[in-house]
N, C-alpha and C positions, 0 to 999 in steps of 0.2 A: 288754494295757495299751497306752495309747497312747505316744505318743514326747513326751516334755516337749518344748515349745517356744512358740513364740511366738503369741499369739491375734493374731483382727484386730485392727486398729489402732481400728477404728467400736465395739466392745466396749465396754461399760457398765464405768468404773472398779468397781462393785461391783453385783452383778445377782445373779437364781437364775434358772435358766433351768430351767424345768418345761414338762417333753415327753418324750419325743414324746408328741403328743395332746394337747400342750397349749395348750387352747382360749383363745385370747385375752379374750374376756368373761370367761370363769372367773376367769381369771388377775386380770384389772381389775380383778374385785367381790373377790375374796381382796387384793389389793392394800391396798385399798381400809378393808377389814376390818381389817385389822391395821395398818392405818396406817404401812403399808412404808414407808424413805425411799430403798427401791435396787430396783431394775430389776428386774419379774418378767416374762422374758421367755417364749415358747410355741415350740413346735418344731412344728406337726401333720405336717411332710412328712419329720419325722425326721435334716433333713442335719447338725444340729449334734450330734444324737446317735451317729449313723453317723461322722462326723468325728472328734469327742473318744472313740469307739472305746466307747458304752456301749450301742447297739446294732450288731448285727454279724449275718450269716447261719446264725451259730449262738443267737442272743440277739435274738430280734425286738423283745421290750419292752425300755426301758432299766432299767437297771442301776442302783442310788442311788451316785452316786460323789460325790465334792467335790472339786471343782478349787479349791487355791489358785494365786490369779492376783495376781501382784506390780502397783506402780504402776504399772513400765514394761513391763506389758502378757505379763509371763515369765509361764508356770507355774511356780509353786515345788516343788507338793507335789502327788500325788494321790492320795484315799484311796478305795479299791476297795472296802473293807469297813467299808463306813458303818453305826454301831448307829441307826436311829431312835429307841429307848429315851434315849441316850447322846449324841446329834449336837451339840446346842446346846453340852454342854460341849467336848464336842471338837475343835468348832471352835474355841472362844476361846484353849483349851489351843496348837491348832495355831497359830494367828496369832500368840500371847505369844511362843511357840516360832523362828518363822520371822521375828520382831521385826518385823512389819508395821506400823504406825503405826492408830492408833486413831483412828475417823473420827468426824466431831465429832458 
């Protein structure tokens, strides 16, 4: 797990960041699709993966994690055992939880 702290400063107030491998076209046209209104950003050379510790030399592919990420740029929360099944509520559950402010 990695060490909570502080992201960069240039970080998207609210983003999903798909990668490693992830193809920025892809990323656009899924954007796009779903009529995102937050950041879908791509990793392909893996360092944001490798950094937030969800790829590692024992863990080539990444890992589904969710980082909650506060306004003032903190990690709050990280959850290493993410259900796909279960994610969408989970998340909401977490942020209700962590009193994040609900974005308009």
């Amino acid at each position: 797990m990695v060490a909570l702290g502080k992201i960069p400063a240039a970080a998207p107030a609210r983003g999903v960041l798909r990668g490693p491998g992830g193809i920025a076209e892809t990323n656009k046209k899924f954007a796009e699709h779903v009529e995102a209104d937050y950041a879908i950003l791509s990793d392909p050379d893996k360092k944001a993966a490798t950094a937030y510790g969800v790829v590692n030399a024992d863990r080539p592919l990444a890992a589904r994690w969710t980082f909650y990420i506060g306004p003032d740029g903190r990690i709050l929360d990280v959850d290493a055992k993410v259900s796909p099944k279960t994610a969408g509520e989970d998340i909401v559950r977490k942020l209700e939880a962590l009193k994040v402010p609900k974005g308009k």
